[in-house]
KEKE-3310 file (N, C-alpha, C; in steps of 0.2 Angstrom, whole numbers, plus 5000, padded with zeros to 4 digits):
npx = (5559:5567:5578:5584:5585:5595:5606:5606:5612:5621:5639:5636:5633:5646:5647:5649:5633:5627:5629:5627:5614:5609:5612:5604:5589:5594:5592:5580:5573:5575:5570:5557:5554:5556:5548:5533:5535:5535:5522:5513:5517:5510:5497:5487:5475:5479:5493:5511:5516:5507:5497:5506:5506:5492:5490:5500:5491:5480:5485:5487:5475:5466:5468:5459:5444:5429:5417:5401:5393:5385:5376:5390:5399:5410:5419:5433:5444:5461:5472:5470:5469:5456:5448:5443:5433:5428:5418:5410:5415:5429:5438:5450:5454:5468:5473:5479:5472:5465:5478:5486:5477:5471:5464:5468:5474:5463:5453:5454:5449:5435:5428:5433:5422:5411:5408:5413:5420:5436:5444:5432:5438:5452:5462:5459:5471:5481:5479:5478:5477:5478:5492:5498:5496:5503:5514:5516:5521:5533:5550:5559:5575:5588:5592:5607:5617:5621:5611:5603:5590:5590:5587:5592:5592:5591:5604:5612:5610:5616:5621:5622:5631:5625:5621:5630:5638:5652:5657:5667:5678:5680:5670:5652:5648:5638:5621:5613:5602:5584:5578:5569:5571:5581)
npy = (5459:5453:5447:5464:5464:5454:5458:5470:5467:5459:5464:5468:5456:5454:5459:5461:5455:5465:5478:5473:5470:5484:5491:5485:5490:5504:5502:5497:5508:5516:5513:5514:5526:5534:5523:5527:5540:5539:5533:5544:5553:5546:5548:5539:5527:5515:5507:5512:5500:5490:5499:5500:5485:5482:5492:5486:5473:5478:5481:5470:5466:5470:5462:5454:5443:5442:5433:5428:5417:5418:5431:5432:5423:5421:5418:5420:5423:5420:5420:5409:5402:5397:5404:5405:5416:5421:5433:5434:5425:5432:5424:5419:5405:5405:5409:5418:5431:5425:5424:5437:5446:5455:5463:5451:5448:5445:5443:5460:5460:5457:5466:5476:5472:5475:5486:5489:5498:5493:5495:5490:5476:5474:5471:5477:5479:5484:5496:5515:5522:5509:5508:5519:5517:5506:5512:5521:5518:5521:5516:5515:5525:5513:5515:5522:5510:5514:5518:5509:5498:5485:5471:5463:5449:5448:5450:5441:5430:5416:5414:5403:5394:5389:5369:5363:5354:5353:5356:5347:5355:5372:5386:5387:5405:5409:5401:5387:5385:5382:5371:5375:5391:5391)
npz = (5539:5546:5542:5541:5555:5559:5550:5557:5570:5569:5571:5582:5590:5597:5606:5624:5635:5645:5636:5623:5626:5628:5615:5608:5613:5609:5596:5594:5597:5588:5578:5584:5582:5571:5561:5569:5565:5549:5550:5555:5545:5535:5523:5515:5520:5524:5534:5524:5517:5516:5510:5500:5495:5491:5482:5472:5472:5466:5453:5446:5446:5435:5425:5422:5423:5430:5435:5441:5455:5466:5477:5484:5482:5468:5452:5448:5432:5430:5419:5412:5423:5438:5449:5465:5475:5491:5495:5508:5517:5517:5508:5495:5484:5481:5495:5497:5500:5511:5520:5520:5524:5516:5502:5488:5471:5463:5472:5473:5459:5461:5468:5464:5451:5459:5464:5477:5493:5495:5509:5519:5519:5523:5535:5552:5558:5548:5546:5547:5559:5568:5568:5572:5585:5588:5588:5598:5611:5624:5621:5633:5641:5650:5667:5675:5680:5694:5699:5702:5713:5720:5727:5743:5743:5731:5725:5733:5726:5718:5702:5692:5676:5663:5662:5649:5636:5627:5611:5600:5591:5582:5586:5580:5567:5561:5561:5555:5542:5541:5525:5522:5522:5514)
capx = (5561:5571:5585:5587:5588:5600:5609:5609:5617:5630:5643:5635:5632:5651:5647:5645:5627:5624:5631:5623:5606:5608:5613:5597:5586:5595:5590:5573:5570:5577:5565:5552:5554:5555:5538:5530:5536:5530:5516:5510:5517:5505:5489:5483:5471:5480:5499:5514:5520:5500:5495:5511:5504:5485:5491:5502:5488:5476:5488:5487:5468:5467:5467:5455:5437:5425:5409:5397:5388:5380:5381:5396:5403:5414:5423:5438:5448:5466:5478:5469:5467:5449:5450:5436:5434:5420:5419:5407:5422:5435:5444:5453:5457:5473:5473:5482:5467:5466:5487:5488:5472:5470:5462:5472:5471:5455:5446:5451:5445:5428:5428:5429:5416:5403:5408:5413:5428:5442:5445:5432:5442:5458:5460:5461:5478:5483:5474:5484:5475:5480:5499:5501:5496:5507:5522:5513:5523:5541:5555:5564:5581:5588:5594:5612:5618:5622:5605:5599:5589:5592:5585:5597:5590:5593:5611:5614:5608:5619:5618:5627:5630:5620:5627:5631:5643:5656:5660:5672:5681:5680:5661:5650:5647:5630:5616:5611:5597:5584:5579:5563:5575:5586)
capy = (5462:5445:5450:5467:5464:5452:5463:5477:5466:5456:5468:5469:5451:5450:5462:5458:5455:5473:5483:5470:5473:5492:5491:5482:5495:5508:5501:5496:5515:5522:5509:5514:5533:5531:5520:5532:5548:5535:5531:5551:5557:5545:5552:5533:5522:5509:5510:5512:5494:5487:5500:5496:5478:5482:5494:5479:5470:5479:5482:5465:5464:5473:5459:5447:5440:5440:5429:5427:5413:5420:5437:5433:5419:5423:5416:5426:5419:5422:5419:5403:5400:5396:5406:5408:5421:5421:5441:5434:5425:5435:5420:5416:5400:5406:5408:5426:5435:5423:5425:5443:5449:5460:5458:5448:5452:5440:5449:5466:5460:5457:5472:5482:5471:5477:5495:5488:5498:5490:5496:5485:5470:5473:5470:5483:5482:5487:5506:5518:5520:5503:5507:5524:5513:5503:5515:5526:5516:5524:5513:5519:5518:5509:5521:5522:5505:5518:5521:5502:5498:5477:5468:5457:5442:5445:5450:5436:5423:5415:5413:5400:5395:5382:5363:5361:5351:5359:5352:5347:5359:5380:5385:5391:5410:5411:5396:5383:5386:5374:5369:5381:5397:5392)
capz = (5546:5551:5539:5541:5562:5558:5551:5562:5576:5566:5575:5591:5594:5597:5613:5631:5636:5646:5630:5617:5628:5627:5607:5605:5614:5604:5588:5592:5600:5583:5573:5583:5580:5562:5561:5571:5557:5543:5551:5555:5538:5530:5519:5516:5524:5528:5532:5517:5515:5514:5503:5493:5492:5492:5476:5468:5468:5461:5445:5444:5445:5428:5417:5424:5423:5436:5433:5451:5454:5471:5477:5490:5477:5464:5449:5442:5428:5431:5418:5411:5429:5439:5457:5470:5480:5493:5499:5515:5523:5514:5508:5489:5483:5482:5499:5498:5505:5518:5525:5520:5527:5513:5497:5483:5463:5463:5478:5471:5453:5463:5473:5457:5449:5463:5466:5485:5495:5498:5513:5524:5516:5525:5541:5553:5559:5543:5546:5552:5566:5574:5568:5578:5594:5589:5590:5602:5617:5621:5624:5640:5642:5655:5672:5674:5686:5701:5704:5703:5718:5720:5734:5743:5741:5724:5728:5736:5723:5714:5693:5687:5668:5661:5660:5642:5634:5623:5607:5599:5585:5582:5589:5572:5569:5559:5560:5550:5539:5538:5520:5521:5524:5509)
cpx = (5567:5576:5588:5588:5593:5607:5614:5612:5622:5636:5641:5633:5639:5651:5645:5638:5624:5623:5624:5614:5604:5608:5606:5590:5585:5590:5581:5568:5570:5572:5558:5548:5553:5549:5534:5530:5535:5523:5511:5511:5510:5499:5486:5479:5475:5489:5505:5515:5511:5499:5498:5506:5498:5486:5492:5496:5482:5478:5486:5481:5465:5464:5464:5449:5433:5416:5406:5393:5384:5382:5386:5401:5404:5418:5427:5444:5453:5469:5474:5468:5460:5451:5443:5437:5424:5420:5414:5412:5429:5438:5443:5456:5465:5477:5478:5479:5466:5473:5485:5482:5471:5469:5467:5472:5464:5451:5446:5446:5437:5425:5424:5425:5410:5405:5409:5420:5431:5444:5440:5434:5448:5456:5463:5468:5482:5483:5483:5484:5478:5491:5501:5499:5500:5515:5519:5520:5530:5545:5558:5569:5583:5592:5602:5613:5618:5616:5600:5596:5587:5589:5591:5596:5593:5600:5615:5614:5613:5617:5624:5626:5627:5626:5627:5638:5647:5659:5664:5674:5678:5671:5659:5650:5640:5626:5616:5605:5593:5583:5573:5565:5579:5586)
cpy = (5458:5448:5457:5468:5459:5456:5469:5472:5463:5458:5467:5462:5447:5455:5457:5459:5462:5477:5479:5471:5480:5492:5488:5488:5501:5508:5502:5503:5519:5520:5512:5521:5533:5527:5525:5537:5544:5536:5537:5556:5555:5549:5546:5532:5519:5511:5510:5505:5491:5491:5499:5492:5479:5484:5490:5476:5472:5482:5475:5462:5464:5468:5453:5448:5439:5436:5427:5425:5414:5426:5438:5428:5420:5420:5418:5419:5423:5421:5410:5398:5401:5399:5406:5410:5421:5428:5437:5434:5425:5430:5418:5410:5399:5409:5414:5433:5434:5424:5430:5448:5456:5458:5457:5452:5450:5443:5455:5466:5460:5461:5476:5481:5472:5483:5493:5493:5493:5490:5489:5477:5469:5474:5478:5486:5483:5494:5508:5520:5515:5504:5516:5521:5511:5505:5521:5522:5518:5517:5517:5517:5517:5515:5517:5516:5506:5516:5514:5501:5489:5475:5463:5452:5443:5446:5445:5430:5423:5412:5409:5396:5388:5376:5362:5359:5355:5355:5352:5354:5368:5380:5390:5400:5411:5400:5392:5382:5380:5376:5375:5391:5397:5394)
cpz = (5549:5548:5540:5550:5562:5556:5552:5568:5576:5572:5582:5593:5599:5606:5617:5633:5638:5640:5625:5620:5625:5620:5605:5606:5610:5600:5589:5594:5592:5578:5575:5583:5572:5559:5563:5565:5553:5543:5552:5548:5531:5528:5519:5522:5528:5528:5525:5514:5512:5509:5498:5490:5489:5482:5469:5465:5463:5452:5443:5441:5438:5425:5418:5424:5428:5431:5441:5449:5461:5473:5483:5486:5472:5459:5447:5439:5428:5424:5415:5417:5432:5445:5459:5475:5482:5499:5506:5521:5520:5512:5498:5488:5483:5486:5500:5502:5510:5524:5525:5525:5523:5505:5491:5478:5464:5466:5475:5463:5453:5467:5468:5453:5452:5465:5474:5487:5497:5505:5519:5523:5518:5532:5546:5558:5558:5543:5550:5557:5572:5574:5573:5585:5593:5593:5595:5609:5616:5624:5629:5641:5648:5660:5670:5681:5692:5704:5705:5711:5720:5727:5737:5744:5732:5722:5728:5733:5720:5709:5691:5677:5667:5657:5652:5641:5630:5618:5603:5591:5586:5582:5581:5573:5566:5563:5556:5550:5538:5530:5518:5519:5517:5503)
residu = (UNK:UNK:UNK:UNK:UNK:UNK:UNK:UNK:UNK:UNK:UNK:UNK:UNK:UNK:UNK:UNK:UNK:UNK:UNK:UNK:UNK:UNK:UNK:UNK:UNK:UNK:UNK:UNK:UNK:UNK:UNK:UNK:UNK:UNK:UNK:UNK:UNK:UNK:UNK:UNK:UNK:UNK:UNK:UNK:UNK:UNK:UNK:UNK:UNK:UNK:UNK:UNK:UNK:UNK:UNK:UNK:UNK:UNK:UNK:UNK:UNK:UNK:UNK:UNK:UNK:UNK:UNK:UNK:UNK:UNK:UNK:UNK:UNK:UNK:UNK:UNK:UNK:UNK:UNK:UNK:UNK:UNK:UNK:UNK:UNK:UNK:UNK:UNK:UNK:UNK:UNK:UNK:UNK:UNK:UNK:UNK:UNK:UNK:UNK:UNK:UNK:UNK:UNK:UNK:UNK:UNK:UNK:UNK:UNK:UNK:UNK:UNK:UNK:UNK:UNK:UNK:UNK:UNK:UNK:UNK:UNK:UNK:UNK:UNK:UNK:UNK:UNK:UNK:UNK:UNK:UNK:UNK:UNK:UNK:UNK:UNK:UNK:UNK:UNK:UNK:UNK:UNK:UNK:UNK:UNK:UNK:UNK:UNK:UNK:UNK:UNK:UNK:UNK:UNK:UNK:UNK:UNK:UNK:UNK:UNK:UNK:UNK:UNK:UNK:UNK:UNK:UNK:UNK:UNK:UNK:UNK:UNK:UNK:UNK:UNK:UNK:UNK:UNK:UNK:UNK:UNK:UNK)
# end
């Protein structure tokens, strides 16, 4: 998401703040009509991109070993690798269950070993349920200046720009990435 609303404002960061505000509205209006018709076209459980992943990993799960040493504790042999997955408190040694909130290769290879759904294993802000809430709220666009109704207190304030120094040489146009980004 970071990259592609990068991106999308490239161009528009060079507008003045009103315009660049309303260009941001735009988009996130267009973003959030578009989610929405994803998210009602769905057939799935959970929405496109989790099942995506959820799907990925159960290709993956395929070619692994479960061995249970209690019925919530699990050993699956990955790849010459030793993993433990504890279905009570959803969490995988390789701790992909735990970030994603949805089950790894390891969890699914234990899932499929007990005939358990998948489903009460993912969290449920992954449903699609939670994601038409999501997009249920409309963005409004903003009325036309004329009709602003301003108090004159706040008329009267004065906004000045913040003390900053100004350095020396041509000012940058992107960031500088830390080390983690690169």
């Amino acid at each position: 998401m970071r990259s592609q609303s990068t991106a999308a404002l490239k161009a528009a960061r060079e507008l003045p703040v009103m315009p660049l505000l309303d260009h941001i509205r735009q988009l996130i209006g267009r973003w959030n009509v578009t989610n929405l018709k994803n998210a009602v076209e769905s057939f799935t459980d959970l929405g496109k991109k989790y099942d995506t992943m959820l799907m990925d990993n159960l290709e993956v799960s395929h070619q692994m070993k479960v061995t249970p040493s209690t019925s919530y504790l699990y050993s699956v042999l990955d790849k010459g690798k030793q993993r433990m997955v504890f279905l009570k408190d959803r969490t995988c040694s390789c701790r992909r269950f735990q970030l994603d909130e949805l089950p790894c290769a390891h969890a699914w290879a234990v899932l499929k070993y007990k005939f358990i759904d998948h489903i009460e294993y993912c969290s449920v802000y992954y449903t699609r349920k939670y994601l038409l809430k999501t997009y249920e709220i409309p963005i409004y666009p903003v009325p036309d200046e004329n009709t602003w109704k301003i108090l004159a207190e706040v008329l009267n304030e004065k906004v000045l720009p913040p003390d900053v120094t100004k350095t020396i040489g041509r000012p940058r146009k992107g960031r500088c990435k830390p080390i983690s980004e690169r």
